[in-house]
C-alpha positions in Angstrom: 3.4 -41.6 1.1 4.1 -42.9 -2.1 7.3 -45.5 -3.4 9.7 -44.2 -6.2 9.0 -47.3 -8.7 12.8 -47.4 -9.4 14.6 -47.8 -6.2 11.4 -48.6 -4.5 12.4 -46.0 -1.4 9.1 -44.4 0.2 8.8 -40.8 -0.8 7.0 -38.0 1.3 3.9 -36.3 -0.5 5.2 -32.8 -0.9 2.5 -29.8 0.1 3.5 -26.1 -0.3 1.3 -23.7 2.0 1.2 -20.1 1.1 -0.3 -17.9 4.1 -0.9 -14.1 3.4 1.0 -11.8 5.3 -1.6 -10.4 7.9 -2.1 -12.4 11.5 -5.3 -12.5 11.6 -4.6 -15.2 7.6 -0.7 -15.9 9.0 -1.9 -17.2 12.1 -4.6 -19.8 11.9 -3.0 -21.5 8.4 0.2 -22.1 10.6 -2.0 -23.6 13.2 -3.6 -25.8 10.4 0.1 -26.5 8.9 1.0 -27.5 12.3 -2.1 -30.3 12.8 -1.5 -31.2 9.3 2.2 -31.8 9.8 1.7 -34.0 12.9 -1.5 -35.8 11.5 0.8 -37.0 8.2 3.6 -37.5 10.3 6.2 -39.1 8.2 4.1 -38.9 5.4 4.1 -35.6 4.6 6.7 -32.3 3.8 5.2 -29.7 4.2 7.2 -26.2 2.6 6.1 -22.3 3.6 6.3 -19.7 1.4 7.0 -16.1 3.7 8.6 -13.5 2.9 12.0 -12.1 5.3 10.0 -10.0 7.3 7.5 -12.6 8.4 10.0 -15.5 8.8 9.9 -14.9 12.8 6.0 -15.9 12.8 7.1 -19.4 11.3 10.1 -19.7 13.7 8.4 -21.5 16.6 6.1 -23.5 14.3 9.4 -24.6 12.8 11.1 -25.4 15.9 8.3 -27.4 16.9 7.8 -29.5 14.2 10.8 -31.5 11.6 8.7 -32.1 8.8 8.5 -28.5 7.7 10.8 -25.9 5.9 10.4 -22.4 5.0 11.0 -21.1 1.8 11.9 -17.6 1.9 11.1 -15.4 -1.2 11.9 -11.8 -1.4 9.2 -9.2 -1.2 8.4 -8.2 -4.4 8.2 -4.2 -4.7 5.6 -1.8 -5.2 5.2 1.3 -6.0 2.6 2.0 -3.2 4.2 0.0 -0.8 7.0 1.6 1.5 10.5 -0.3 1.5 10.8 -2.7 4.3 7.0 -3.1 4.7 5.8 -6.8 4.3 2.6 -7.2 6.1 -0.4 -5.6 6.4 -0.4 -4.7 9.9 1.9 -2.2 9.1 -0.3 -0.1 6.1 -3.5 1.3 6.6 -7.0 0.1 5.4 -6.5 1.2 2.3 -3.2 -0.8 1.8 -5.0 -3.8 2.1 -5.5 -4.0 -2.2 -2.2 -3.1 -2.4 -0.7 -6.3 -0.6 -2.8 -8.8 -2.7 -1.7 -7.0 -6.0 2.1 -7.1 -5.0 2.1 -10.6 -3.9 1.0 -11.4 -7.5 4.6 -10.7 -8.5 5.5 -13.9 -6.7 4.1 -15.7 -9.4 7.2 -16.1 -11.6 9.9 -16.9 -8.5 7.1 -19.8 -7.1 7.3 -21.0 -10.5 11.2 -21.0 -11.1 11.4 -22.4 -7.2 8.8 -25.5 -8.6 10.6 -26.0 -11.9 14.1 -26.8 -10.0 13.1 -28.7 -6.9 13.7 -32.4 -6.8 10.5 -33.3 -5.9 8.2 -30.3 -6.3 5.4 -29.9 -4.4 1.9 -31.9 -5.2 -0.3 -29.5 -3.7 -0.3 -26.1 -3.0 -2.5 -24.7 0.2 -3.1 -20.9 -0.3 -5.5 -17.8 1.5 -8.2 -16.9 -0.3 -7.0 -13.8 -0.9 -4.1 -15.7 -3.1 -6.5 -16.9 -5.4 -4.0 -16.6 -8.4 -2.1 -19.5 -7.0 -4.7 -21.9 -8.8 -2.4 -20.8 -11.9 1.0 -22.6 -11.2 -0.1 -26.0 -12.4 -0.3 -28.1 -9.4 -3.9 -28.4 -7.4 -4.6 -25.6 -5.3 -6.6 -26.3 -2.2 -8.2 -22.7 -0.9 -8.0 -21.8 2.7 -10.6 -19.5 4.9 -9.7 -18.6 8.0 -13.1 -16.7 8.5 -16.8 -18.9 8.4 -18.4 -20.6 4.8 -20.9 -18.2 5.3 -18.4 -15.4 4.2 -16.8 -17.9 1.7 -20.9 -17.8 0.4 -20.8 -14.1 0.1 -17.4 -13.4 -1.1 -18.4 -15.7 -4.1 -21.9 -14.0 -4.7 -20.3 -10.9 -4.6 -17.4 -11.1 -7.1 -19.3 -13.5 -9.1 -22.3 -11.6 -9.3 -20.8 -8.4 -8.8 -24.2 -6.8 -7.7 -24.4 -3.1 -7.2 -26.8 -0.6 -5.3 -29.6 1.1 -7.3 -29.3 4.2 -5.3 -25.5 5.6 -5.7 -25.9 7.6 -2.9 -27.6 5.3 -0.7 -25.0 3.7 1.9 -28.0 2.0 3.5 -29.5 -0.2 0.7 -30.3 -3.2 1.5 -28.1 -5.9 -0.4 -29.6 -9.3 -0.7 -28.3 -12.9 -1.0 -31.2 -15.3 -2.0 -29.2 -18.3 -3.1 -27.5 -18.4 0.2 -29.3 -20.3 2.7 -31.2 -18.4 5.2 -30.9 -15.7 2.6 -28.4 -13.4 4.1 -29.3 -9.6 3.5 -27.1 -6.7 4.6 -26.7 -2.9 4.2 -24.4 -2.2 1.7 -21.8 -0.6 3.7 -21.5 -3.5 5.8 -20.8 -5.9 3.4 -16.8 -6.4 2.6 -15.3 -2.9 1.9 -12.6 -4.4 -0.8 -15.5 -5.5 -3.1 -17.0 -1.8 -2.1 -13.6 -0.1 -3.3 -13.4 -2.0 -6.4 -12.8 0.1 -9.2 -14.1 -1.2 -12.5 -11.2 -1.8 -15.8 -8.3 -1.2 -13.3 -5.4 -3.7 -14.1 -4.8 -4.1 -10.6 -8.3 -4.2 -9.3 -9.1 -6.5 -11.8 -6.2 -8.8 -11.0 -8.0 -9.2 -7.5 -11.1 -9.8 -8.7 -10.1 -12.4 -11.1 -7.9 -13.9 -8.2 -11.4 -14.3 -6.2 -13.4 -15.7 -8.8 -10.1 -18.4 -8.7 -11.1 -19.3 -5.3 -14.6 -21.1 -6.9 -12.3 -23.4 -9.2 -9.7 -24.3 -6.8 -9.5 -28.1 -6.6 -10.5 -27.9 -2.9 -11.5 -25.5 0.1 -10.4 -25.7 3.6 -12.5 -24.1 6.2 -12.0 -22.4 9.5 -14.8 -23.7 11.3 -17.2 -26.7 12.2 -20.4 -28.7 10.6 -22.6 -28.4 13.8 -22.9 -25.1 13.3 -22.4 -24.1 9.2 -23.3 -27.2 7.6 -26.0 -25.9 5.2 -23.0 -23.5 4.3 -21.0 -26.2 3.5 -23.0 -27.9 1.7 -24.2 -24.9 -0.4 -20.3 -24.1 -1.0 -20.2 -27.7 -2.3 -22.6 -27.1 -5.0 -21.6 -24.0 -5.5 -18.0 -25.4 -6.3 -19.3 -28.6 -8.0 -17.3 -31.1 -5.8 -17.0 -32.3 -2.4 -14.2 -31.5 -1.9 -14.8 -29.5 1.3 -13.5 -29.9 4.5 -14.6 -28.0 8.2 -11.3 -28.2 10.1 -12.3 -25.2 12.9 -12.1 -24.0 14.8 -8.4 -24.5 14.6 -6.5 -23.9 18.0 -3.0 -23.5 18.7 -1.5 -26.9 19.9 1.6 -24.9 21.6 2.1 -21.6 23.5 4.6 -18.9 22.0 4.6 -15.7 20.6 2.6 -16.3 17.2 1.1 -13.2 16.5 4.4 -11.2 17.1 5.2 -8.4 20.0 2.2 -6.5 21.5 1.6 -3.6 24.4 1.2 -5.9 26.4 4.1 -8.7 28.0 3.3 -12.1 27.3 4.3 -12.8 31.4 1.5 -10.5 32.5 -1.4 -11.8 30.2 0.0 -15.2 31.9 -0.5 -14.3 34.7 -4.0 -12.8 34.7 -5.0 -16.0 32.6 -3.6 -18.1 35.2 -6.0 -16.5 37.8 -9.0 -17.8 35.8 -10.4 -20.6 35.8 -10.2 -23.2 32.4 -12.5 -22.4 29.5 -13.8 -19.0 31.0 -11.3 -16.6 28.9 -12.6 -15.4 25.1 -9.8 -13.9 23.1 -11.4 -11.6 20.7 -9.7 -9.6 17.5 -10.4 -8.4 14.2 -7.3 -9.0 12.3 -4.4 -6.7 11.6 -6.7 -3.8 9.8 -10.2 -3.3 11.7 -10.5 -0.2 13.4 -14.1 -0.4 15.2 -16.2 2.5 15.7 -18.1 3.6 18.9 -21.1 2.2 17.7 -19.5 -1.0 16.7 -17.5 -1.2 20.2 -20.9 -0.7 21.8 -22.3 -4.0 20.0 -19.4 -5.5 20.8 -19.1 -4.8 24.3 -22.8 -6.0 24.8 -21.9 -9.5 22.9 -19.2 -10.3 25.1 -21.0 -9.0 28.4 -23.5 -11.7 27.8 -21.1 -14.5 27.1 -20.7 -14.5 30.6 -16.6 -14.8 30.1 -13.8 -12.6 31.1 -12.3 -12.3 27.5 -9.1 -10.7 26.3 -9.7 -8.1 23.0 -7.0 -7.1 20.9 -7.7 -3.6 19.8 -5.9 -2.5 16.2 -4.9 1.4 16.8 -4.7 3.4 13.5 -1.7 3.7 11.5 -2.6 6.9 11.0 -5.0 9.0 11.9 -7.9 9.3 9.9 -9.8 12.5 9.8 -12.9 11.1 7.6 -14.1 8.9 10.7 -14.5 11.1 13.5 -16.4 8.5 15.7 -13.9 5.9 15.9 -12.1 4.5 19.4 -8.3 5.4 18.9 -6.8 4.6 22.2 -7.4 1.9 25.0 -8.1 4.4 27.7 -11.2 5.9 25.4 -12.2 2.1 24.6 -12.0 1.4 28.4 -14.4 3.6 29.4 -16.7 3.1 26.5 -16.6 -0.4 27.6 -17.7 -0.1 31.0 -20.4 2.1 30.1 -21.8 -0.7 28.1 -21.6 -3.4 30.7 -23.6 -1.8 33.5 -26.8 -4.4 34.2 -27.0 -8.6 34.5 -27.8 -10.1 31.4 -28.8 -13.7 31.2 -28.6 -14.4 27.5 -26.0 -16.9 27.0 -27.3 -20.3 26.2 -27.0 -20.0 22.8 -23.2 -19.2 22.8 -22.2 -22.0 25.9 -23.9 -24.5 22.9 -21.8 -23.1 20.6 -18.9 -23.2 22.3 -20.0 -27.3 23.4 -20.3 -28.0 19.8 -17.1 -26.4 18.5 -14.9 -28.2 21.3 -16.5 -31.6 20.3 -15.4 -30.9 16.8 -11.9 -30.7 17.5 -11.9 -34.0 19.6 -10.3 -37.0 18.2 -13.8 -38.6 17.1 -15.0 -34.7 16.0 -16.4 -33.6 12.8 -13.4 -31.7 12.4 -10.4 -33.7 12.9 -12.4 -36.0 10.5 -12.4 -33.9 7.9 -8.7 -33.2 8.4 -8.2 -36.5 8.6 -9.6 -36.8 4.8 -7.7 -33.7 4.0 -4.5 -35.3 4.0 -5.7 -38.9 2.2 -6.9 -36.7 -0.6 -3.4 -34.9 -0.9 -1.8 -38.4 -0.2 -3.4 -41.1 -2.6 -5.5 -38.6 -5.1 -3.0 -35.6 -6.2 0.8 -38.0 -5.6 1.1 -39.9 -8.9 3.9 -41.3 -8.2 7.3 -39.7 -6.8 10.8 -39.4 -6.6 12.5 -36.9 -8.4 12.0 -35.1 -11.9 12.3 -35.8 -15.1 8.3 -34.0 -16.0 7.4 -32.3 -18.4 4.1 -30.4 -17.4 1.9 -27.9 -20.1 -0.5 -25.9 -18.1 -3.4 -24.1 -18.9 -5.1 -21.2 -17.5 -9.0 -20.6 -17.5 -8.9 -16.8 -17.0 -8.8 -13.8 -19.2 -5.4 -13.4 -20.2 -6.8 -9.6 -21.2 -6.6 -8.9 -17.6 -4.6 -11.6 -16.0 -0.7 -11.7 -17.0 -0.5 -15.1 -15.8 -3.3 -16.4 -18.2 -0.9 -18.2 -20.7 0.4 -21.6 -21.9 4.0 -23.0 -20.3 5.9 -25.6 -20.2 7.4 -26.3 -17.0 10.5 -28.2 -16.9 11.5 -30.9 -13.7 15.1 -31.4 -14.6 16.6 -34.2 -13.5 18.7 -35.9 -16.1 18.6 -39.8 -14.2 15.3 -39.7 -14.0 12.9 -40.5 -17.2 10.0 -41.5 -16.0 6.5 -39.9 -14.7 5.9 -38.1 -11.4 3.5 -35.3 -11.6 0.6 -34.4 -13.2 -1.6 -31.7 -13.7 -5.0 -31.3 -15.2 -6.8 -28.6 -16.8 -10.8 -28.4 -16.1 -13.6 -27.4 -17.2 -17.3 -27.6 -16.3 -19.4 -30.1 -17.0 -23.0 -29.2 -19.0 -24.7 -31.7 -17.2 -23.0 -31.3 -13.7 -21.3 -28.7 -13.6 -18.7 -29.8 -12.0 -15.2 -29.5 -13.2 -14.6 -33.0 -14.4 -11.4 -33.6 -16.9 -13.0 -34.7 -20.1 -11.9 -37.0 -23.5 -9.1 -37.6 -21.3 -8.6 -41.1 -23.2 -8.6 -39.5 -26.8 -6.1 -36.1 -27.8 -4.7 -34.6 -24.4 -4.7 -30.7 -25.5 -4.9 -28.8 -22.5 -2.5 -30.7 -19.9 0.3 -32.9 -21.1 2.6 -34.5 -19.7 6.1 -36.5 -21.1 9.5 -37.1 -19.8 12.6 -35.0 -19.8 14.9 -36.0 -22.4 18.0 -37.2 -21.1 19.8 -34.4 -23.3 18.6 -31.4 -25.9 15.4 -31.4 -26.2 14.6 -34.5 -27.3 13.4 -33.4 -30.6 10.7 -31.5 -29.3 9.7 -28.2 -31.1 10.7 -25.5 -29.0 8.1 -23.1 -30.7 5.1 -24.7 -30.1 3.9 -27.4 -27.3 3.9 -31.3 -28.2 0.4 -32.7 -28.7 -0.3 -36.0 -27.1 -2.4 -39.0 -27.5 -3.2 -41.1 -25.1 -3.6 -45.1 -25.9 -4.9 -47.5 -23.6 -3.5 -50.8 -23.0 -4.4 -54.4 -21.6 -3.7 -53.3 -18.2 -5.6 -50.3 -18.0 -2.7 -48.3 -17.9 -2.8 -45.4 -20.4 0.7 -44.4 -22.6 1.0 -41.1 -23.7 3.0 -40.3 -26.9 4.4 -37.4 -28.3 2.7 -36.6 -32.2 5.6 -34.1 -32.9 8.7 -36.3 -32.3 10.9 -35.4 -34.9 12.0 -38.6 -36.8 10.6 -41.9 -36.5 7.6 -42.4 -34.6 8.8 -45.5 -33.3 11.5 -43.8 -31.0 9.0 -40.9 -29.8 9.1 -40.9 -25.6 6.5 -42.8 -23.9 5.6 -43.4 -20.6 2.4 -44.9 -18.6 0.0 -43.2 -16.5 -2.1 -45.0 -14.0 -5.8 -43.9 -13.9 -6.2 -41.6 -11.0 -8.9 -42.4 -8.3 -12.4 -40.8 -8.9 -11.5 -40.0 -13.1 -13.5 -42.8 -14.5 -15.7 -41.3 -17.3 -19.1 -40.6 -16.9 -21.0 -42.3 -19.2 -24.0 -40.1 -19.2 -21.7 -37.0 -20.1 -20.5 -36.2 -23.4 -21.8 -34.3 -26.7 -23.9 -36.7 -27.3 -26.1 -35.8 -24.0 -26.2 -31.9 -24.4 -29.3 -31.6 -26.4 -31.1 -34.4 -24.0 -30.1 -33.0 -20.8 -31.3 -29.5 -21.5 -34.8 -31.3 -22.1 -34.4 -32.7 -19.3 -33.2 -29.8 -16.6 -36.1 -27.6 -18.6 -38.6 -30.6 -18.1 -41.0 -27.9 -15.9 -41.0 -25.2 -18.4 -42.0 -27.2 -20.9 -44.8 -28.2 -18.7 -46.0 -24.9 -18.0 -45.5 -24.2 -21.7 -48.1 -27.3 -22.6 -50.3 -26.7 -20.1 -50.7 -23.5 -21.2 -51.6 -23.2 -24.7 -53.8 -26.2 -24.1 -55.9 -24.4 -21.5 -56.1 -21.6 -24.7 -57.7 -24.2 -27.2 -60.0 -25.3 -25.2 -61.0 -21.4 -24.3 -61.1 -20.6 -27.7 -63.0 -23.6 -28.7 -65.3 -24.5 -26.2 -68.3 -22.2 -27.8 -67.7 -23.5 -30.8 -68.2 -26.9 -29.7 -71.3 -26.2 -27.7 -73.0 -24.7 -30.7 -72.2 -27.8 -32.8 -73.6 -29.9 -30.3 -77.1 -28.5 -30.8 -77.3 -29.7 -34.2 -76.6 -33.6 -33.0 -79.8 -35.9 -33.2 -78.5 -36.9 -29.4 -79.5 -33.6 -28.3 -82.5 -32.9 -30.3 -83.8 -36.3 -28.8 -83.1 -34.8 -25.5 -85.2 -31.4 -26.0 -88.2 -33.5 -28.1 -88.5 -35.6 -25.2 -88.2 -33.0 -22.5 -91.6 -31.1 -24.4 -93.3 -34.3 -24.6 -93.1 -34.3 -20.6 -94.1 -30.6 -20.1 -97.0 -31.2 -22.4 -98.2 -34.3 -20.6 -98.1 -32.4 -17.4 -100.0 -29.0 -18.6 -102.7 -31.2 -20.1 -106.2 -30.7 -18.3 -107.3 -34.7 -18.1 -109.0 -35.2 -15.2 -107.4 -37.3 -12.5 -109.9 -39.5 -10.8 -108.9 -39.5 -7.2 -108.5 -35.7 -7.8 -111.6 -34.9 -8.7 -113.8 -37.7 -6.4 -111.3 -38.1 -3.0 -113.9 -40.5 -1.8 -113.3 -43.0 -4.2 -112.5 -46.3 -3.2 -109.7 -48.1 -4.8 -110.5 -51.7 -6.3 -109.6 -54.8 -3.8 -106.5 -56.4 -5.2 -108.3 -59.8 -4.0 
């Protein structure tokens, strides 16, 4: 919580979260918005972006908790997209592309919603399948439902974009060295979006770009727990240059309710069969709203679970429509039920591996857990690091956007405007970043000389303020006594003197580094390359003295040292050939002189 400096009234730290329309995304970042709303508690507002269609899987999350408000945008159309359809549970596989491309076309209503609220949002919290939401100039904080290890390989794989050297071969091994454990999978079991990517396709490319986004998010909130990914973690960590990491899983439902929408089944009935089990013997297993398992898989599957040692509840996805290209797939629950139970037949006893699991994962989500710790940091990091100070508009915010604008639409300058003719002072900000040479992290530098990339000034009460519409007002930044820094407008129209100004207090964490900078490049790619110019020494020395050692031995021959040497060595060998006689050689009797 923050205090408006002119009325001094606490504000709430505004946080917009943006789940994507498929329960298996919908579901756990409403459970997270919920633990995130009653963890900030006054603190916080918390807004959700849906669509109409998906309102009713916010309603009981909204009659359950007062600190959070739907905002309800309208679906934008597509072309491949029937009317009425908002969610992918209701398009096949192959629909899946389709939703993440149309939901790109929010882009320009979030922005217009932003640009006229009264106190837009600090921080937005997105899927990671929304990674274009990075673009709307406030700090985007990149939610995975699923484990860091597929955070890991989504980024390796649109990254990278590696590729199979055998067309034809479905079975090719695909390998991840610079994952830990180094991860290696057959190519058609690795994610079949990156698999139907189509190279140079607008729309395809749009996706991909919006993956790549996920890596320079400002943060990354995961689905699951340090005891059991934390070399993950911490290889997403470098991988994204910051900490800025947090394990909030697994992430349970705080309240009953219909979440996930109406099923085959009655919600009274799977009560009641619960109710006749005992507490923490019940796994509930799904694949989201587009997994249609074959026999083989349900096989696997069925094994798994048989040797949890649980009775378990598994939501089963029937096809949309039927599709005639996978024969061997389980379309109906009676055909699943007996596939099942042919699976099951025999004791098995391995199940101490998943009963530590499931220990480990419970103690995350207690108070004093690794989990509620990190959510815990979550929300100071939204509250004192990203709220610059609140209350209203009266910004003025230019923001920048790191992708291709070739491919990406959205990839252009703008100015967005806060109106709010009362207000004239300073309540967001937004920086653009870029990667450092020597850490690669994405740190905001020269931020204390010209500002070209993210500026911010106040509204003008009225016109523009003498602003020039065309192009967008350059900045310097001065620092004062204080330590406060004022920003002023270079292309004020008249007299410099009466150019808007305001102050900008030094955000936590953005002191300089001084060992980065220009100055450093050419000594820091000594220094990371230290080794190779080892090698590279070692090296050609070892080849001088090859190609010089008979050299060497030659001239040594000639030194008086060594003719000394052999002159005396001939000396001895003569002495010893000689044939003086030795007299207790040739007269053994002979009797040695008395020493007396």
């Amino acid at each position: 919580m923050t205090v408006n400096e002119e009325n001094n009234k606490p504000t709430k730290t505004h946080v917009l979260i943006f789940p994507f329309p498929a329960q298996g995304h919908m579901i756990p970042l409403l459970d997270f918005t919920h633990r995130l709303a009653l963890r900030g508690g006054a603190a916080l507002k918390i807004t959700v972006l849906v669509t109409p269609k998906n309102l009713p899987f916010l309603s009981p999350l909204l009659s359950a908790v007062v600190n959070i408000e739907p905002l309800i945008l309208p679906f934008p159309s597509h072309p491949s997209i029937p009317s009425g359809v908002e969610n992918v549970q209701d398009l096949p596989p192959s629909g899946f592309p389709l939703m993440i491309h149309a939901l790109g076309n929010l882009h320009a209503p979030l922005i217009s919603w932003i640009t006229s609220h009264p106190s837009p949002p600090v921080a937005i919290v997105s899927d990671f399948f929304l990674g274009w939401t990075k673009n709307l100039g406030i700090p985007r904080f990149d939610f995975s439902p699923s484990a860091a290890i597929t955070c890991c390989i989504l980024n390796t794989l649109w990254i990278e974009m590696p590729t199979k050297i055998n067309e034809d071969d479905d079975n090719e091994i695909l390998h991840f060295p610079k994952i830990p454990n180094c991860p290696k999978y057959r190519f058609d079991q690795i994610s079949s979006l990156y698999r139907s990517y189509v190279h140079g396709d607008p729309a395809w490319e749009f996706i991909r770009d919006s993956f790549r986004d996920n890596v320079a998010s400002w943060g990354l909130v995961v689905n699951s727990f340090t005891a059991m990914e934390g070399v993950y973690l911490e290889h997403l960590k470098r991988e994204m240059g910051h900490d800025r990491v947090w394990a909030v899983g697994p992430i349970l439902p705080l309240s009953g309710g219909n979440r996930g929408g109406p099923t085959s089944v009655s919600v009274d009935h799977v009560m009641s069969w619960l109710d006749a089990r005992e507490d923490n013997h019940v796994v509930y297993v799904c694949f989201g709203s587009q997994v249609v398992l074959t026999k083989e898989q349900t096989l696997a599957l069925a094994s798994g679970l048989e040797k949890s040692g649980v009775h378990f509840i598994w939501a089963v996805k029937e096809p949309v429509e039927k599709d005639s290209t996978r024969p061997d797939t389980v379309p109906d629950s009676d055909e699943l039920a007996r596939v099942f139970a042919d699976s099951v037949t025999g004791k098995q006893t391995e199940r101490i591996k998943a009963v530590e699991l499931r220990k480990a994962a419970l103690d995350a989500i207690q108070e004093r857990g690794s989990s509620v710790k990190d959510l815990d940091g979550f929300i100071r990091h939204v509250e004192m690091a990203l709220t610059v100070s609140s209350g209203g508009g009266g910004a003025r915010i230019r923001c920048n956007d790191l992708t291709d604008s070739s491919r990406n639409p959205f990839s252009t300058f703008r100015l967005v405007n806060f109106p709010n003719p009362s207000r004239t002072g300073l309540h967001v900000v937004s920086a653009a970043k870029k990667p450092s040479t020597q850490t690669g992290r994405f740190d905001s530098k020269k931020r204390r000389t010209l500002v070209p990339t993210t500026t911010t000034t106040e509204q003008p009460e009225e016109g523009n303020g003498g602003f020039d519409g065309e192009n967008p007002p350059s900045q310097i930044v001065i620092n004062d006594e204080d330590g406060d820094r004022t920003v002023v407008n270079t292309r004020f129209r008249g007299d410099p003197k009466d150019a808007p100004k305001f102050a900008i207090k030094d955000l936590p964490g953005l002191e300089p580094d001084p060992f980065e900078g220009e100055k450093w490049d050419g000594l820091g790619f000594f220094v990371q390359y230290l080794w190779a110019f080892g090698i590279l020494f070692a090296l050609i020395s070892g080849g001088l003295a090859a190609g010089t050692y008979n050299e060497g031995a030659t001239d040594f021959k000639e030194t008086p040292v060594y003719k000394e040497a052999i002159q005396s060595r001939d000396l001895l060998d003569e002495a010893e050939s000689s044939n003086s006689e030795d007299v207790f050689e040739s007269n053994p009797t002979e009797v040695a002189p008395s020493l007396e």
